[in-house]
PDB file of the backbone (N, CA, C, O) and the ligand in Angstrom, with CONECT records:
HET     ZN  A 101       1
ATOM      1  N   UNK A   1      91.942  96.828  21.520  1.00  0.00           N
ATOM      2  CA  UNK A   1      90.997  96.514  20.434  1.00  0.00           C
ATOM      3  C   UNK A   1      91.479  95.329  19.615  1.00  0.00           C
ATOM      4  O   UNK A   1      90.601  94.489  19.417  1.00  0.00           O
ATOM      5  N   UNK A   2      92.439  95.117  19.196  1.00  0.00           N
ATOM      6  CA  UNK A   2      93.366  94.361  18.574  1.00  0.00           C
ATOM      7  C   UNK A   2      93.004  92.802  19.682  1.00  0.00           C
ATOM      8  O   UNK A   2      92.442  91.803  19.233  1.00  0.00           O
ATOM      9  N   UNK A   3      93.395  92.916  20.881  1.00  0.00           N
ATOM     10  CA  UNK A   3      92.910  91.409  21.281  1.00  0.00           C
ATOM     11  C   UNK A   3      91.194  91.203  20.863  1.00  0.00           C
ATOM     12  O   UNK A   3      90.761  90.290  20.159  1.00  0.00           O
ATOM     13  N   UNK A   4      90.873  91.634  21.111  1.00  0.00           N
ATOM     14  CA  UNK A   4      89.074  91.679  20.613  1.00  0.00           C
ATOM     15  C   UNK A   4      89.162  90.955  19.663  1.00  0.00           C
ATOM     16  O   UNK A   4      88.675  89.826  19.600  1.00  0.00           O
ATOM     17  N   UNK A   5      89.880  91.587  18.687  1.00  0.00           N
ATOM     18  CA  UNK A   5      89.651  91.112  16.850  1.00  0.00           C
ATOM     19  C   UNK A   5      89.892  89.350  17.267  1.00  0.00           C
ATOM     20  O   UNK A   5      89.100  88.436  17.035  1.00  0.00           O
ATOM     21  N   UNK A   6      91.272  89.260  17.957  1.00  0.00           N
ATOM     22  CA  UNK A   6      91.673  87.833  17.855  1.00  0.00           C
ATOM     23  C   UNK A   6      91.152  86.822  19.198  1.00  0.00           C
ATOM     24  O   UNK A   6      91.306  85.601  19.171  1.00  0.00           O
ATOM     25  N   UNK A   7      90.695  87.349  20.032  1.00  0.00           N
ATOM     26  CA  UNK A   7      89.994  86.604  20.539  1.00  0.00           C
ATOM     27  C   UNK A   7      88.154  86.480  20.003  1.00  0.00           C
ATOM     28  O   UNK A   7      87.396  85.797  20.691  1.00  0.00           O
ATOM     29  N   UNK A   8      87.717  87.094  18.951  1.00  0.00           N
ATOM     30  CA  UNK A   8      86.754  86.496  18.317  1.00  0.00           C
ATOM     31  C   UNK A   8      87.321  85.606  17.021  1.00  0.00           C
ATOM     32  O   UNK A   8      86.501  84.750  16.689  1.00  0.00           O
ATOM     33  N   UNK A   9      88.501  85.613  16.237  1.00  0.00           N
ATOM     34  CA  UNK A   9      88.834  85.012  15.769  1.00  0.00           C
ATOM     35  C   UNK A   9      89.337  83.483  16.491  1.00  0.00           C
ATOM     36  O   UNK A   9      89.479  82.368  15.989  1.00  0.00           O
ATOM     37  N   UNK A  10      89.482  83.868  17.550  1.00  0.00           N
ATOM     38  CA  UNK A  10      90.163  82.542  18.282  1.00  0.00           C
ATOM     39  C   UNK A  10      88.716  81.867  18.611  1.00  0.00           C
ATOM     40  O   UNK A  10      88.773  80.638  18.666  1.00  0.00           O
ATOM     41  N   UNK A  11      87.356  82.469  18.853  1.00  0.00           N
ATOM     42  CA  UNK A  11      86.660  82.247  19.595  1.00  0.00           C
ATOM     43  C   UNK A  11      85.807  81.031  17.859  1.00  0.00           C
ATOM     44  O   UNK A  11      85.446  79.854  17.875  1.00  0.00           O
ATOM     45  N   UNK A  12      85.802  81.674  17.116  1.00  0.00           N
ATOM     46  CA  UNK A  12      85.542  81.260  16.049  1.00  0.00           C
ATOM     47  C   UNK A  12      86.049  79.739  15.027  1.00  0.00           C
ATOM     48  O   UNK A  12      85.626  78.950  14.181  1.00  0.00           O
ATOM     49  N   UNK A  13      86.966  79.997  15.663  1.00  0.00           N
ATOM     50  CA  UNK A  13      88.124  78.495  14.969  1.00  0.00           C
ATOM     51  C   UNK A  13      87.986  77.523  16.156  1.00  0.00           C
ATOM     52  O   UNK A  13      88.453  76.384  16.125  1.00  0.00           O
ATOM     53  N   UNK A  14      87.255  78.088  17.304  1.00  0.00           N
ATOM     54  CA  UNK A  14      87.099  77.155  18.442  1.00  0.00           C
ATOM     55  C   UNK A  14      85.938  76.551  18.480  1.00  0.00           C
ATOM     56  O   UNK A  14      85.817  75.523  19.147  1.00  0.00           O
ATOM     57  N   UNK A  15      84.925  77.058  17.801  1.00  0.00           N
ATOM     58  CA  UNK A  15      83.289  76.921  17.633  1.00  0.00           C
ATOM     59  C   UNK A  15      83.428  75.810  16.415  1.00  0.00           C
ATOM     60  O   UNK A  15      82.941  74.685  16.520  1.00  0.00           O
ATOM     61  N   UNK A  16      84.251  76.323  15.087  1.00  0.00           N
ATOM     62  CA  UNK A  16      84.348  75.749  13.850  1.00  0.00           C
ATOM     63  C   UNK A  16      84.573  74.109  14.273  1.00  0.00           C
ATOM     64  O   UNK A  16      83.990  73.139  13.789  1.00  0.00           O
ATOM     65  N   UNK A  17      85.760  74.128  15.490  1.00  0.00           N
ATOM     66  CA  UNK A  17      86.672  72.546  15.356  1.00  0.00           C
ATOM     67  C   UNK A  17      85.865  72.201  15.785  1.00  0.00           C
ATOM     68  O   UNK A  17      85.492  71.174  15.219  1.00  0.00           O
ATOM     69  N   UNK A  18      84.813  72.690  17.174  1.00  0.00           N
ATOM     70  CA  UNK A  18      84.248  71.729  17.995  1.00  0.00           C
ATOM     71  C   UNK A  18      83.022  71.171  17.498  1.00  0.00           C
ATOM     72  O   UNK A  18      82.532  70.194  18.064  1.00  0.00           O
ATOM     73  N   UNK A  19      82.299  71.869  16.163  1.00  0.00           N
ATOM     74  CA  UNK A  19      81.434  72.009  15.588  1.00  0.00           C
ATOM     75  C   UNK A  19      81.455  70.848  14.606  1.00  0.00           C
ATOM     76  O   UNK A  19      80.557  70.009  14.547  1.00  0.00           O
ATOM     77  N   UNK A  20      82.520  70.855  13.854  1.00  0.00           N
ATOM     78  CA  UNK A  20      82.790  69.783  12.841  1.00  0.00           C
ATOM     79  C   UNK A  20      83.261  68.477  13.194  1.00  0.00           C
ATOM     80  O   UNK A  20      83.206  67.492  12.458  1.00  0.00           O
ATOM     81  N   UNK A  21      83.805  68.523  14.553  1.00  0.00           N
ATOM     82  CA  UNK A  21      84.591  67.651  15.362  1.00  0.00           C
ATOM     83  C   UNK A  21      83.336  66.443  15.569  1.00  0.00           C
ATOM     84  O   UNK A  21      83.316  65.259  15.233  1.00  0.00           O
ATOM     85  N   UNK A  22      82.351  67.272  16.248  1.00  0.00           N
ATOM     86  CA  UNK A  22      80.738  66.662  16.804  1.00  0.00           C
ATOM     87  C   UNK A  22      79.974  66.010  15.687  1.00  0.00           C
ATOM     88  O   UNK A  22      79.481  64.895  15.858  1.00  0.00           O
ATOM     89  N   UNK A  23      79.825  66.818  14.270  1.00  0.00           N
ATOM     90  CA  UNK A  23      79.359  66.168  13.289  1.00  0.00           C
ATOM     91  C   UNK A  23      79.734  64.883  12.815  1.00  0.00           C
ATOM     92  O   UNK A  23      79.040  63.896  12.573  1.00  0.00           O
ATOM     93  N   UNK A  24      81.518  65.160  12.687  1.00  0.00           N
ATOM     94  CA  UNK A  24      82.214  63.758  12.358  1.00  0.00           C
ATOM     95  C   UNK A  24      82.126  62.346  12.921  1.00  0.00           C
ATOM     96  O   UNK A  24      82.202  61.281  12.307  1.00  0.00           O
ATOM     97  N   UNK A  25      81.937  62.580  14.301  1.00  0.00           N
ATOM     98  CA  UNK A  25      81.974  61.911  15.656  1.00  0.00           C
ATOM     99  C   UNK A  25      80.701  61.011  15.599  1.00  0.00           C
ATOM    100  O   UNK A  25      80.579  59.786  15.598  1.00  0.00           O
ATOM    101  N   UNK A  26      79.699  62.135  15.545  1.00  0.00           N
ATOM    102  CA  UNK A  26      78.157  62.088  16.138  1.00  0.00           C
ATOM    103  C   UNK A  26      77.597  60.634  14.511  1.00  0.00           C
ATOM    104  O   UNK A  26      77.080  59.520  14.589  1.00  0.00           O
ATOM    105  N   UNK A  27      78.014  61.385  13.420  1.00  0.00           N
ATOM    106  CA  UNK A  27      77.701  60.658  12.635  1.00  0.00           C
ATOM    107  C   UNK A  27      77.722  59.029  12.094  1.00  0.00           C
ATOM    108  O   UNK A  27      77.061  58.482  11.211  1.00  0.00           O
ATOM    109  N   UNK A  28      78.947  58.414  13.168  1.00  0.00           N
ATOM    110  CA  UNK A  28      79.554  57.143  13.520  1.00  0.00           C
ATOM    111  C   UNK A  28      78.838  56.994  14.315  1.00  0.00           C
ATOM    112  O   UNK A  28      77.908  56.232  14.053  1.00  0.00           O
ATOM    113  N   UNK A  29      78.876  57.545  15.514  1.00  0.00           N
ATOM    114  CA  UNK A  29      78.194  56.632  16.772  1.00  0.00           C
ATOM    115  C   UNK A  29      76.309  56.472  16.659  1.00  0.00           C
ATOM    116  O   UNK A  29      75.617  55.535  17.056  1.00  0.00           O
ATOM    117  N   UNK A  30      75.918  57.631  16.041  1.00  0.00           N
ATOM    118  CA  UNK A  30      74.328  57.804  16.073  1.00  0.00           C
ATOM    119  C   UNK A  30      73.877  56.663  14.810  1.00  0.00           C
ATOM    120  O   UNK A  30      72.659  56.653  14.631  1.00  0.00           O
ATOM    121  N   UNK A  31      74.496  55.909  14.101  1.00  0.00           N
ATOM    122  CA  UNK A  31      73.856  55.400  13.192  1.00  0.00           C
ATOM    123  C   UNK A  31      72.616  54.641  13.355  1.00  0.00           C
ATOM    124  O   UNK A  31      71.794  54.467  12.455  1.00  0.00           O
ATOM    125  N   UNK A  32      72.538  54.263  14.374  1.00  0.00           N
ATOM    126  CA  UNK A  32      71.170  53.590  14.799  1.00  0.00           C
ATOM    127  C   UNK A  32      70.298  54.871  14.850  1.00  0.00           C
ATOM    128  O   UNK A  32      69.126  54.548  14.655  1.00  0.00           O
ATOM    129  N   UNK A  33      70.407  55.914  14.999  1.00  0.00           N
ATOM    130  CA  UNK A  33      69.412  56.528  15.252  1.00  0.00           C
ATOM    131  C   UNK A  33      68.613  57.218  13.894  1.00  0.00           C
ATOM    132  O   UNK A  33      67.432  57.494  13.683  1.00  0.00           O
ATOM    133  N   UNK A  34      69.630  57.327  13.237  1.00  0.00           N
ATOM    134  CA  UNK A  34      69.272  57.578  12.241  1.00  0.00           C
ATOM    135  C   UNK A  34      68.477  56.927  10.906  1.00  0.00           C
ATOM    136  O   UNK A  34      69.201  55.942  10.765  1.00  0.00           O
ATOM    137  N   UNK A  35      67.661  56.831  10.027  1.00  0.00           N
ATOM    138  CA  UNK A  35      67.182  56.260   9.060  1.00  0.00           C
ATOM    139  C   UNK A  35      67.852  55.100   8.601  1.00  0.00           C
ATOM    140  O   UNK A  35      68.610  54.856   9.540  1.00  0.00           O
ATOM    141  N   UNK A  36      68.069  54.110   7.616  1.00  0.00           N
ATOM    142  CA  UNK A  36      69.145  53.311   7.508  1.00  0.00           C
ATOM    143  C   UNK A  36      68.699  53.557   5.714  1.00  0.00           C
ATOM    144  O   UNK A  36      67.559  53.603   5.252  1.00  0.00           O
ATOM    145  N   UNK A  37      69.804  53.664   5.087  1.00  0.00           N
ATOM    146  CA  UNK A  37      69.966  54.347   3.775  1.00  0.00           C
ATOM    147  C   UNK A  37      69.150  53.312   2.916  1.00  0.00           C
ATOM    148  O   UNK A  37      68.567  53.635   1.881  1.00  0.00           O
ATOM    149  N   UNK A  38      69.161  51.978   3.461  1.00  0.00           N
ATOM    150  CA  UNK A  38      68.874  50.494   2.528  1.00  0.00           C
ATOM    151  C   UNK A  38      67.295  50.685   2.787  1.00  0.00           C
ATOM    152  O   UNK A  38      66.464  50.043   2.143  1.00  0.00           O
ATOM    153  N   UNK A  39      67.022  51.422   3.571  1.00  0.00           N
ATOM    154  CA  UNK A  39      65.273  51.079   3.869  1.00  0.00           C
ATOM    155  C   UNK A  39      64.353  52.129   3.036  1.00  0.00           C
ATOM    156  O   UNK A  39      63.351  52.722   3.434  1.00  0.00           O
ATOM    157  N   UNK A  40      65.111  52.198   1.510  1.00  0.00           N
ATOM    158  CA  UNK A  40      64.596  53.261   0.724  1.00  0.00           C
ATOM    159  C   UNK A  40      63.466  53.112   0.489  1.00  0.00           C
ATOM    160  O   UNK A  40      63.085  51.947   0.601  1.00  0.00           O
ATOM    161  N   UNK A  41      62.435  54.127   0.077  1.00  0.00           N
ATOM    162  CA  UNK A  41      61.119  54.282  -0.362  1.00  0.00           C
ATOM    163  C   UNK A  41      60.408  53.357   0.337  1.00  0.00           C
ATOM    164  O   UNK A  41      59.281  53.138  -0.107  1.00  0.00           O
ATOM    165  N   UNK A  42      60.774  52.697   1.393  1.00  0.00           N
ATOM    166  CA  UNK A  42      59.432  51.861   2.669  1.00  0.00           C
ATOM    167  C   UNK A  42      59.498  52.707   3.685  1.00  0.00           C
ATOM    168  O   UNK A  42      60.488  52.825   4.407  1.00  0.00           O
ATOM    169  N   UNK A  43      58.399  53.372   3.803  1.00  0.00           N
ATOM    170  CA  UNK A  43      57.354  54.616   4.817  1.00  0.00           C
ATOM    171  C   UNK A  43      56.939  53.207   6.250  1.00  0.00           C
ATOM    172  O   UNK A  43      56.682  53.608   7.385  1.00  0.00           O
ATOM    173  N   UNK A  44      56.943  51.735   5.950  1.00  0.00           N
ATOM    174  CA  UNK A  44      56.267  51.057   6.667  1.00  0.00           C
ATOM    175  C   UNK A  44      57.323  50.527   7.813  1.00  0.00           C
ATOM    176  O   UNK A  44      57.392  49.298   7.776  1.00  0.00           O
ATOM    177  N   UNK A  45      58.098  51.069   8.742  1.00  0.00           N
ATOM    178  CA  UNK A  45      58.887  50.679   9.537  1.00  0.00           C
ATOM    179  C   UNK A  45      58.609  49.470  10.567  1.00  0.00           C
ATOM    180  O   UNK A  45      59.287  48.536  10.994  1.00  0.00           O
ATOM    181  N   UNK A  46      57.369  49.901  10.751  1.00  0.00           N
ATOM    182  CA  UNK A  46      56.496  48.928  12.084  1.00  0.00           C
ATOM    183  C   UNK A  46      56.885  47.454  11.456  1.00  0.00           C
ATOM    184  O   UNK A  46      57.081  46.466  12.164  1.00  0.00           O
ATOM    185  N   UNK A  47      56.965  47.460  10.017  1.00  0.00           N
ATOM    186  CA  UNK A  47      56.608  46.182   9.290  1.00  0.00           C
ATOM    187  C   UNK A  47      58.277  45.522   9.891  1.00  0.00           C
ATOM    188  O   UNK A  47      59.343  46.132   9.963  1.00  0.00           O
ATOM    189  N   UNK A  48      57.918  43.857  10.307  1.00  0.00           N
ATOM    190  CA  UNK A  48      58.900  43.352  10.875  1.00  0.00           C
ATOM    191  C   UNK A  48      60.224  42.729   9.682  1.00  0.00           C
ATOM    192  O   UNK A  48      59.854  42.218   8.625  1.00  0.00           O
ATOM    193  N   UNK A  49      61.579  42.839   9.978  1.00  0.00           N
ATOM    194  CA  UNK A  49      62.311  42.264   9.256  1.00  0.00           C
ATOM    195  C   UNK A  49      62.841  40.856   9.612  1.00  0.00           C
ATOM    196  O   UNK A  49      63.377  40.601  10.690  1.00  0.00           O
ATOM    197  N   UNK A  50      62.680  40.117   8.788  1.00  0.00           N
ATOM    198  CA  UNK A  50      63.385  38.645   9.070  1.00  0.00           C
ATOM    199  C   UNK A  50      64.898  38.398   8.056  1.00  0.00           C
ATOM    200  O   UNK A  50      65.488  39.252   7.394  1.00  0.00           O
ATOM    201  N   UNK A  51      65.191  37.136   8.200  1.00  0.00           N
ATOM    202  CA  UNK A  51      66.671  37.169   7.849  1.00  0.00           C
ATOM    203  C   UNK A  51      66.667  36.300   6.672  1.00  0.00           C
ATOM    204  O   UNK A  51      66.147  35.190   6.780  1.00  0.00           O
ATOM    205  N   UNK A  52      67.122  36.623   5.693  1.00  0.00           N
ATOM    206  CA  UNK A  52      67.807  34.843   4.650  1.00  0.00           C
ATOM    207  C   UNK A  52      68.496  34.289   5.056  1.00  0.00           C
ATOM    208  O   UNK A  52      69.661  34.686   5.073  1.00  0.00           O
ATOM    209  N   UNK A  53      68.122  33.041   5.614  1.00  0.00           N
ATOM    210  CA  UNK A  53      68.952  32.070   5.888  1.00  0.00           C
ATOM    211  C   UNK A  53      69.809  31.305   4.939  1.00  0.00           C
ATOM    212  O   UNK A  53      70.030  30.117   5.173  1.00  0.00           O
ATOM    213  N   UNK A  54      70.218  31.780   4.083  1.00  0.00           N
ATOM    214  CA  UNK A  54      70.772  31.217   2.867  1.00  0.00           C
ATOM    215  C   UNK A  54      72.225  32.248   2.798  1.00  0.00           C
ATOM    216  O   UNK A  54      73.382  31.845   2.683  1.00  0.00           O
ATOM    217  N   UNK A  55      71.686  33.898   2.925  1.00  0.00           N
ATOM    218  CA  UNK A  55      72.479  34.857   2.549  1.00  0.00           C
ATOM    219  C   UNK A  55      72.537  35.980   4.001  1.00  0.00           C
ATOM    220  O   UNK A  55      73.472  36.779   4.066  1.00  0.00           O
ATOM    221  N   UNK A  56      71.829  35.956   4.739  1.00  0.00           N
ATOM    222  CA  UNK A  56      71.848  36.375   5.706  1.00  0.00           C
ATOM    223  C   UNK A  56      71.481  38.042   6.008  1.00  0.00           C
ATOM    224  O   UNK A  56      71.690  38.895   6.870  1.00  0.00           O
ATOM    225  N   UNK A  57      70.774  37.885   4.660  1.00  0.00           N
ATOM    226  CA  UNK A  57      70.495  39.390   4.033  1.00  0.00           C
ATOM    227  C   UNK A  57      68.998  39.827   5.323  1.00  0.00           C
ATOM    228  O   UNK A  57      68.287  39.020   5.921  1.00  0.00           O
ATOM    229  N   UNK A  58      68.958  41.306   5.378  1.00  0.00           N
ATOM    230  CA  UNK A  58      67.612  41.704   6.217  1.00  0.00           C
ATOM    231  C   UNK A  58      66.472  41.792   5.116  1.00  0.00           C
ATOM    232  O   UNK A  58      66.774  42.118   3.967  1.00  0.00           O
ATOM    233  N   UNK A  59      65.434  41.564   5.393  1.00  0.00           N
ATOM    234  CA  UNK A  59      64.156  42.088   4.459  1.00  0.00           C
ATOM    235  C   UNK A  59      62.808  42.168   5.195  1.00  0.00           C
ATOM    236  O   UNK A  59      62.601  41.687   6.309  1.00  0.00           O
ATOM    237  N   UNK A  60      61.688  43.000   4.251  1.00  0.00           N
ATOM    238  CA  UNK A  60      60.465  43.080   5.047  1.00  0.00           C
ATOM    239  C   UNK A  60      60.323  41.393   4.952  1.00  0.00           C
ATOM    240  O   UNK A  60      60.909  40.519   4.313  1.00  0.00           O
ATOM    241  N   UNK A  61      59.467  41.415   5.721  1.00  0.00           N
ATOM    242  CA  UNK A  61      58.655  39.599   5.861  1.00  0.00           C
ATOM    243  C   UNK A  61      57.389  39.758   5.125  1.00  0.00           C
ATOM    244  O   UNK A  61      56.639  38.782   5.145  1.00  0.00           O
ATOM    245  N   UNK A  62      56.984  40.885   4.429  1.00  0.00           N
ATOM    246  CA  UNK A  62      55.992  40.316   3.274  1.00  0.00           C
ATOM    247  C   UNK A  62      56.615  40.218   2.168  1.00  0.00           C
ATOM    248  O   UNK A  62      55.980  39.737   1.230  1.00  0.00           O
ATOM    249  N   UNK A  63      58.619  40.812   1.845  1.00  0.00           N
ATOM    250  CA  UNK A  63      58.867  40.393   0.785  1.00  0.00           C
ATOM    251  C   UNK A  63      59.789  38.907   0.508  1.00  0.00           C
ATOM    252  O   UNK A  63      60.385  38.539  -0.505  1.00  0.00           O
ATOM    253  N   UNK A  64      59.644  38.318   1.707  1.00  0.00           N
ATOM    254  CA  UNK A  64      60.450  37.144   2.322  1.00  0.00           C
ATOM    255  C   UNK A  64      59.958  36.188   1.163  1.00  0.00           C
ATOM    256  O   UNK A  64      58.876  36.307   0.588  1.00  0.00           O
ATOM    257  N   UNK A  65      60.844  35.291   0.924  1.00  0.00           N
ATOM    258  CA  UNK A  65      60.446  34.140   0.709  1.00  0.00           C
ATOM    259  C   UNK A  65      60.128  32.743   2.013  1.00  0.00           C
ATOM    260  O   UNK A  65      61.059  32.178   2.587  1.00  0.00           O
ATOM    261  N   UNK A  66      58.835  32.454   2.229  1.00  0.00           N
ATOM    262  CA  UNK A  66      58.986  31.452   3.471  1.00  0.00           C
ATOM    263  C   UNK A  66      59.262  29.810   3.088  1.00  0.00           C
ATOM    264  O   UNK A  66      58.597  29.112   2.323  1.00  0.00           O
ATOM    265  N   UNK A  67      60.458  29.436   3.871  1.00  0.00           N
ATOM    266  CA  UNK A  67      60.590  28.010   3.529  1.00  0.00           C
ATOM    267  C   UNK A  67      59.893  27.443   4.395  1.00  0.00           C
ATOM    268  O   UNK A  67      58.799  27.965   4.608  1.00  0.00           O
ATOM    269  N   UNK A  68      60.262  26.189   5.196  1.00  0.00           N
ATOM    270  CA  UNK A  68      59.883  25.241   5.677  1.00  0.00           C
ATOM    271  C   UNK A  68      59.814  26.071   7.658  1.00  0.00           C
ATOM    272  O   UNK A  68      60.549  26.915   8.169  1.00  0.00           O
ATOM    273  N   UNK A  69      59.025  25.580   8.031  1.00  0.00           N
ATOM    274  CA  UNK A  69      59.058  25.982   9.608  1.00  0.00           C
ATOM    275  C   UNK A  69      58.855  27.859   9.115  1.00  0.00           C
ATOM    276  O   UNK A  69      58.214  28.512   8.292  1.00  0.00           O
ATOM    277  N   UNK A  70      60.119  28.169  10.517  1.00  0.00           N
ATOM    278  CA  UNK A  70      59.986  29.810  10.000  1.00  0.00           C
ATOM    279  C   UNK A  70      60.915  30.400   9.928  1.00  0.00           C
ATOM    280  O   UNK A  70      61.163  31.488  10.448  1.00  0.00           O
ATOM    281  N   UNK A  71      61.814  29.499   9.003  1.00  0.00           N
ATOM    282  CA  UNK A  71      62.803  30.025   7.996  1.00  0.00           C
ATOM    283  C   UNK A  71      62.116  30.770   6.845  1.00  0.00           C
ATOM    284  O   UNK A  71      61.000  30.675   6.333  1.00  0.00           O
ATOM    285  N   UNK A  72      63.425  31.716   6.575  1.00  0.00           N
ATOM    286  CA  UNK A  72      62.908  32.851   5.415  1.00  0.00           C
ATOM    287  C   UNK A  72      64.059  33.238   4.763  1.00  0.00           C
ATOM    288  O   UNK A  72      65.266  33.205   5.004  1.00  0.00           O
ATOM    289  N   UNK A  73      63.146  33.720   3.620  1.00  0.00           N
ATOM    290  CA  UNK A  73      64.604  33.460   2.425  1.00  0.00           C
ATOM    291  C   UNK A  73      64.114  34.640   1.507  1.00  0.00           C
ATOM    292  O   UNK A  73      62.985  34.765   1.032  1.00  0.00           O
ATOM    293  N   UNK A  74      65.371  35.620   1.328  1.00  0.00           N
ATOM    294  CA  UNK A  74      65.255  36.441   0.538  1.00  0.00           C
ATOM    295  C   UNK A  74      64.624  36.560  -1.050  1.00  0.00           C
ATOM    296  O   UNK A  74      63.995  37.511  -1.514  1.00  0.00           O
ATOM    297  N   UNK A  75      65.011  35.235  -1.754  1.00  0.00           N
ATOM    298  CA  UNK A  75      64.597  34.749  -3.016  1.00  0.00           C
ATOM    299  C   UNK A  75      63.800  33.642  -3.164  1.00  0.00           C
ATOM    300  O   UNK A  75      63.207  33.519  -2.092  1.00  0.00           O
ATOM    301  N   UNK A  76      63.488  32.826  -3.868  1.00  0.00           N
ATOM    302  CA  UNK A  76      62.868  32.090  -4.403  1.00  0.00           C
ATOM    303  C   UNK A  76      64.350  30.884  -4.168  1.00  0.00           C
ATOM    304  O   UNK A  76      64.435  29.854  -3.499  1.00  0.00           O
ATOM    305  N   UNK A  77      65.435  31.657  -5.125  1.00  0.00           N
ATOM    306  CA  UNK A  77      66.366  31.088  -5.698  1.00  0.00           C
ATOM    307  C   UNK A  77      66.976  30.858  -4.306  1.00  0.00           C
ATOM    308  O   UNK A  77      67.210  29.668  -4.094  1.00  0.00           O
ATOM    309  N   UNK A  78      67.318  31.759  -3.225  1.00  0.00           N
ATOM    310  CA  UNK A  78      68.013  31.109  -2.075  1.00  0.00           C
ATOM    311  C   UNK A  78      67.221  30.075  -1.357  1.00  0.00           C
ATOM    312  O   UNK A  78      67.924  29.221  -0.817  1.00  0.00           O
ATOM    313  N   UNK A  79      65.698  29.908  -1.187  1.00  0.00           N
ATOM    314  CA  UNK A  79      65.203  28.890  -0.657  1.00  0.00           C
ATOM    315  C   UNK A  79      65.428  27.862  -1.161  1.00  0.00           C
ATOM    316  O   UNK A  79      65.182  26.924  -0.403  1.00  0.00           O
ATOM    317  N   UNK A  80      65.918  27.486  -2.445  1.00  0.00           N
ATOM    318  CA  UNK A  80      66.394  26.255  -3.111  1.00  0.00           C
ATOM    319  C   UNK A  80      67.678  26.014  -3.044  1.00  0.00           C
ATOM    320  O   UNK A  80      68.000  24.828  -3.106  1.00  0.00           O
ATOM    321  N   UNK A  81      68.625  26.911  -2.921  1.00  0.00           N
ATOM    322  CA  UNK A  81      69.692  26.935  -2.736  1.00  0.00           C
ATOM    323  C   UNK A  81      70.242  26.403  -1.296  1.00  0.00           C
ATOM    324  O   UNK A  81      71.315  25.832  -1.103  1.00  0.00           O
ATOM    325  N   UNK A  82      69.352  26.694  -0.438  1.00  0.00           N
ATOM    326  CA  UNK A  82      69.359  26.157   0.747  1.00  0.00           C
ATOM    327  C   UNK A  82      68.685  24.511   1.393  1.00  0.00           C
ATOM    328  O   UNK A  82      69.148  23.901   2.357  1.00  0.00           O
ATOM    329  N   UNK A  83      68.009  24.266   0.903  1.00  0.00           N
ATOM    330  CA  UNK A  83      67.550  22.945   0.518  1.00  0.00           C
ATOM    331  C   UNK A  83      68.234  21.883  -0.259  1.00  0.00           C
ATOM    332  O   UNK A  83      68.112  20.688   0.010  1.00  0.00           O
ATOM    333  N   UNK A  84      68.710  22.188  -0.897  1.00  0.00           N
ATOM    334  CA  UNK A  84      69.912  21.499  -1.580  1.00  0.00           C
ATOM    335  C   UNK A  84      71.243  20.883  -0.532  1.00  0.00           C
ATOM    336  O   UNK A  84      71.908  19.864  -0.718  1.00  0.00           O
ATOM    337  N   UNK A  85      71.349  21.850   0.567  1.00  0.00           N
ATOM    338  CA  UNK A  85      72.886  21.807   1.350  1.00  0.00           C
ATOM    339  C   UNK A  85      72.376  20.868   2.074  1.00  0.00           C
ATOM    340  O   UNK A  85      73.050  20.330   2.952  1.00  0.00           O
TER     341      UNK A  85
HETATM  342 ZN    ZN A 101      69.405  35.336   0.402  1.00  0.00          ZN2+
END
């Protein structure tokens, strides 16, 4: 009876490691799969992201600033900032 007890105890600390082991693990490698923390309160995913070419920051492209051609710029202030160089 006594192995019983400790082989569910053993069976238990074996479930626990492999359990927490997977979370730790899973949580690094899956990041793509998951939501991305910066894409708060936008429901509109489909909507495409372009880049600042100034700062190199991601954003929707209706909140882009558009420069010249189809460069895009996070601010107002980086499209000038970039024009300048
Ligand atoms: Zn920028």
């Amino acid at each position: 009876m006594k192995y019983l007890i400790w082989a569910v105890v053993i069976y238990l600390a074996w479930r626990w490691y492999t359990v927490s082991r997977q979370s730790s693990s899973g949580s690094a490698s899956s990041t793509d799969s998951t939501p991305a923390a910066s894409n708060a309160g936008t429901d509109d995913v489909a909507e495409a992201m372009v880049k600042c070419a100034q700062c190199g920051i991601h954003l929707p492209s209706s909140e882009a600033v558009h420069g010249a051609g189809a460069i895009t710029f996070c601010s107002e202030e980086h499209r000038r900032l970039h024009s300048e160089r």
